[in-house]
C-alpha positions as CSV (number, residue, x, y, z in Angstrom):
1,X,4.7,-0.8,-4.0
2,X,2.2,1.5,-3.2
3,X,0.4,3.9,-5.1
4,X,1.9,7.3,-3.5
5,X,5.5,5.2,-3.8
6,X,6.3,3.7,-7.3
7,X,10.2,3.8,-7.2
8,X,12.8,2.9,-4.3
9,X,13.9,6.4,-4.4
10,X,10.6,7.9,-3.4
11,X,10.6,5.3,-0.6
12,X,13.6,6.3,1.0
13,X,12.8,9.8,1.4
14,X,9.5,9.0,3.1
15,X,10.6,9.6,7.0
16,X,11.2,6.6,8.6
17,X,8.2,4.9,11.3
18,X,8.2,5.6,14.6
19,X,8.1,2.8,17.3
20,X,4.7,3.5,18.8
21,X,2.8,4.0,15.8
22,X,4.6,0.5,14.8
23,X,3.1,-1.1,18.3
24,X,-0.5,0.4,17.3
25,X,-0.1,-1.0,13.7
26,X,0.9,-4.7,15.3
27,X,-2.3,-4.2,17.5
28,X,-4.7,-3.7,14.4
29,X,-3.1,-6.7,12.8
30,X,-3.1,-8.6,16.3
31,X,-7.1,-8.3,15.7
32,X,-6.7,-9.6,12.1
33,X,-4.6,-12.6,13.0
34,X,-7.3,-13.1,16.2
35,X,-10.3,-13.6,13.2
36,X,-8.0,-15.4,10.6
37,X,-7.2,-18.3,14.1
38,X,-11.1,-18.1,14.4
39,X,-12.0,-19.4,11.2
40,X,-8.9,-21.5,10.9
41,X,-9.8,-23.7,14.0
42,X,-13.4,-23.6,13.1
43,X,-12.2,-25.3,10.5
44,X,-9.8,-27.6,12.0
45,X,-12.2,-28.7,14.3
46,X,-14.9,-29.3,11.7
47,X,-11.9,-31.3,9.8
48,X,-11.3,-33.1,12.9
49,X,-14.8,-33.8,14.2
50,X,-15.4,-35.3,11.0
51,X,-12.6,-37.0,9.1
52,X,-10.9,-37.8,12.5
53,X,-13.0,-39.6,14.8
54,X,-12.1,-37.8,17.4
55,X,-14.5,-37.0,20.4
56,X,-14.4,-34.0,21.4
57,X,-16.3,-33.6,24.8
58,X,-18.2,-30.1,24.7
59,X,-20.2,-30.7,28.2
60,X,-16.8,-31.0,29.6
61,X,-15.4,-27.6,27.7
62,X,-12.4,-29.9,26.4
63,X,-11.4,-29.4,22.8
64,X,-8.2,-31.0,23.4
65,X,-8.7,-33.8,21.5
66,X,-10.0,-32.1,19.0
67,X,-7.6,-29.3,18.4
68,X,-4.5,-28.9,20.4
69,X,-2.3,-30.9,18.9
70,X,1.1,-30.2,17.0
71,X,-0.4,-30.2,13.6
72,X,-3.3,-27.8,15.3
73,X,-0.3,-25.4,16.0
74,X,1.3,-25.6,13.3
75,X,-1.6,-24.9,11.2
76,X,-1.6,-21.6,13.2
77,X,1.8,-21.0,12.8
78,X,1.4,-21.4,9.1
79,X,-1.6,-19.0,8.7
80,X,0.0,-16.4,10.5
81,X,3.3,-16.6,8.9
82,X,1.0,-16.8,5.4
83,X,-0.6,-13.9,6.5
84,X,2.2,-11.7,7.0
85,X,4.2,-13.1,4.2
86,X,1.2,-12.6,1.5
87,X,1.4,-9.2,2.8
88,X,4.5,-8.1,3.3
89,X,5.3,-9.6,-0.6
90,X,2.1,-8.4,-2.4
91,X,2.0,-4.3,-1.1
92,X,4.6,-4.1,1.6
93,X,2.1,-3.6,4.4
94,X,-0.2,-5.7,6.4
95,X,-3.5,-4.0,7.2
96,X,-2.4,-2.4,10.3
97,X,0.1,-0.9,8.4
98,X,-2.2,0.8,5.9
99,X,-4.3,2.0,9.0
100,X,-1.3,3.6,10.1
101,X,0.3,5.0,6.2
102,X,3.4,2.3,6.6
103,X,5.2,0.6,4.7
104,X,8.0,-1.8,4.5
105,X,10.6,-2.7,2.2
106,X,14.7,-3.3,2.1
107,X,16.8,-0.7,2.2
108,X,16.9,-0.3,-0.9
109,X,13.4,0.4,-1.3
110,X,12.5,-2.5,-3.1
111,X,10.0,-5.6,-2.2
112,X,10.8,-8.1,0.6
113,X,12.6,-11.4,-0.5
114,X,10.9,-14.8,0.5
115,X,14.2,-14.8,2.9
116,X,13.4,-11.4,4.5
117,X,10.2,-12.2,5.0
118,X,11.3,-15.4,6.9
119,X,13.8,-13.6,8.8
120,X,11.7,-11.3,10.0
121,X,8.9,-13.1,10.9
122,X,11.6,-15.4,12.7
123,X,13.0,-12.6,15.0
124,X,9.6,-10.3,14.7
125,X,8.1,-12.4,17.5
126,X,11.5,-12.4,20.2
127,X,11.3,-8.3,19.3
128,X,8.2,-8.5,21.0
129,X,8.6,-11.0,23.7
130,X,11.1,-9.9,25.2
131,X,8.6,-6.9,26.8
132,X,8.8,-5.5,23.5
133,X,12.8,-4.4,23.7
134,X,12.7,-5.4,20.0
135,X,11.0,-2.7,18.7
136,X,11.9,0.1,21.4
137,X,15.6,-0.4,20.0
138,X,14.2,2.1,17.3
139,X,14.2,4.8,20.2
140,X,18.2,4.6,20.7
141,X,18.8,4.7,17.2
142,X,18.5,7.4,14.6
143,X,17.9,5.4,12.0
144,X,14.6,3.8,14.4
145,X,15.4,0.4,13.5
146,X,13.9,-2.7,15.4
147,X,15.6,-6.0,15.8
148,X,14.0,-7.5,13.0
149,X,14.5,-4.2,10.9
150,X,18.3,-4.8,11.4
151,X,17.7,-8.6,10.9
152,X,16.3,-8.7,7.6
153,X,17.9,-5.3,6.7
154,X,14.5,-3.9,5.8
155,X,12.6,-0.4,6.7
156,X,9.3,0.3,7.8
157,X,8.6,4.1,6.3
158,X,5.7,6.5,7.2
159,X,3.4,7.2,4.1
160,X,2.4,10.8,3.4
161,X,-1.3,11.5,4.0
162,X,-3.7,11.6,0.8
163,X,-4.3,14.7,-0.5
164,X,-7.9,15.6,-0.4
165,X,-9.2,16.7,-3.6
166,X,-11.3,20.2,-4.1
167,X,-14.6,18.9,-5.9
């Protein structure tokens, strides 16, 4: 847990996150996940350049062969899902969410479960692709649940502000 939240009861008298500073939290960690897929293919393609043989044409803009393959996506796959598990499990928010003060745990105010991790990061993305319906649930509900909140019966809360101290 957080530092302003050590115990499940303090977390579930924090007020509960609204959608759209949700959507602005998924943005900042869109930008994350944008760098962390830099590197990784970087990588991949150094990897596959190298240990590969494969010829990748750069005068022709055609990586294909290079990366593009099935275990090229899933190596995405797997460094976003890392990403989000790692920090869902270690502090309950990703870096968008401390940007924003939120925070996520069950509904019992305790740490995510390897399952509820996988659950929402299975039903996150259809929350979002389906012209963001998923997360714009919260607006018909009181307690602001999205489809994944419901899904892995987990809560995003809204973290007080710091106090700034008189010095």
């Amino acid at each position: 847990m957080s530092d302003t939240v050590n115990t499940p009861t303090q977390f579930n008298q924090l007020p509960r996150a609204g959608v759209v500073t949700r959507l602005i939290a998924l943005l900042y960690d869109g930008m994350i996940l944008a760098g962390l897929w830099m590197v990784y293919g970087f990588f991949a393609m150094l990897v596959a350049s190298t240990f590969g043989g494969l010829h990748c044409q750069p005068e022709h803009v055609d990586y294909t062969p290079c990366v593009g393959g099935p275990l090229y996506q899933f190596g995405l796959f797997a460094v976003t899902a890392g990403y989000f598990f790692w920090s869902w499990r270690a502090a309950g928010q990703t870096i968008g969410m401390r940007a924003w003060r939120l925070m996520v745990a069950n509904n019992n105010g305790v740490q995510l479960s390897w399952y509820q991790c996988f659950i929402r990061a299975l039903v996150g993305p259809l929350s979002v692709a389906c012209f963001g319906l998923g997360y714009f649930w919260g607006y018909f509900r009181a307690d602001r649940a999205s489809w994944h909140d419901l899904a892995s019966d987990t809560e995003v809360r809204q973290l007080p502000k710091k106090k700034k101290s008189k010095t």
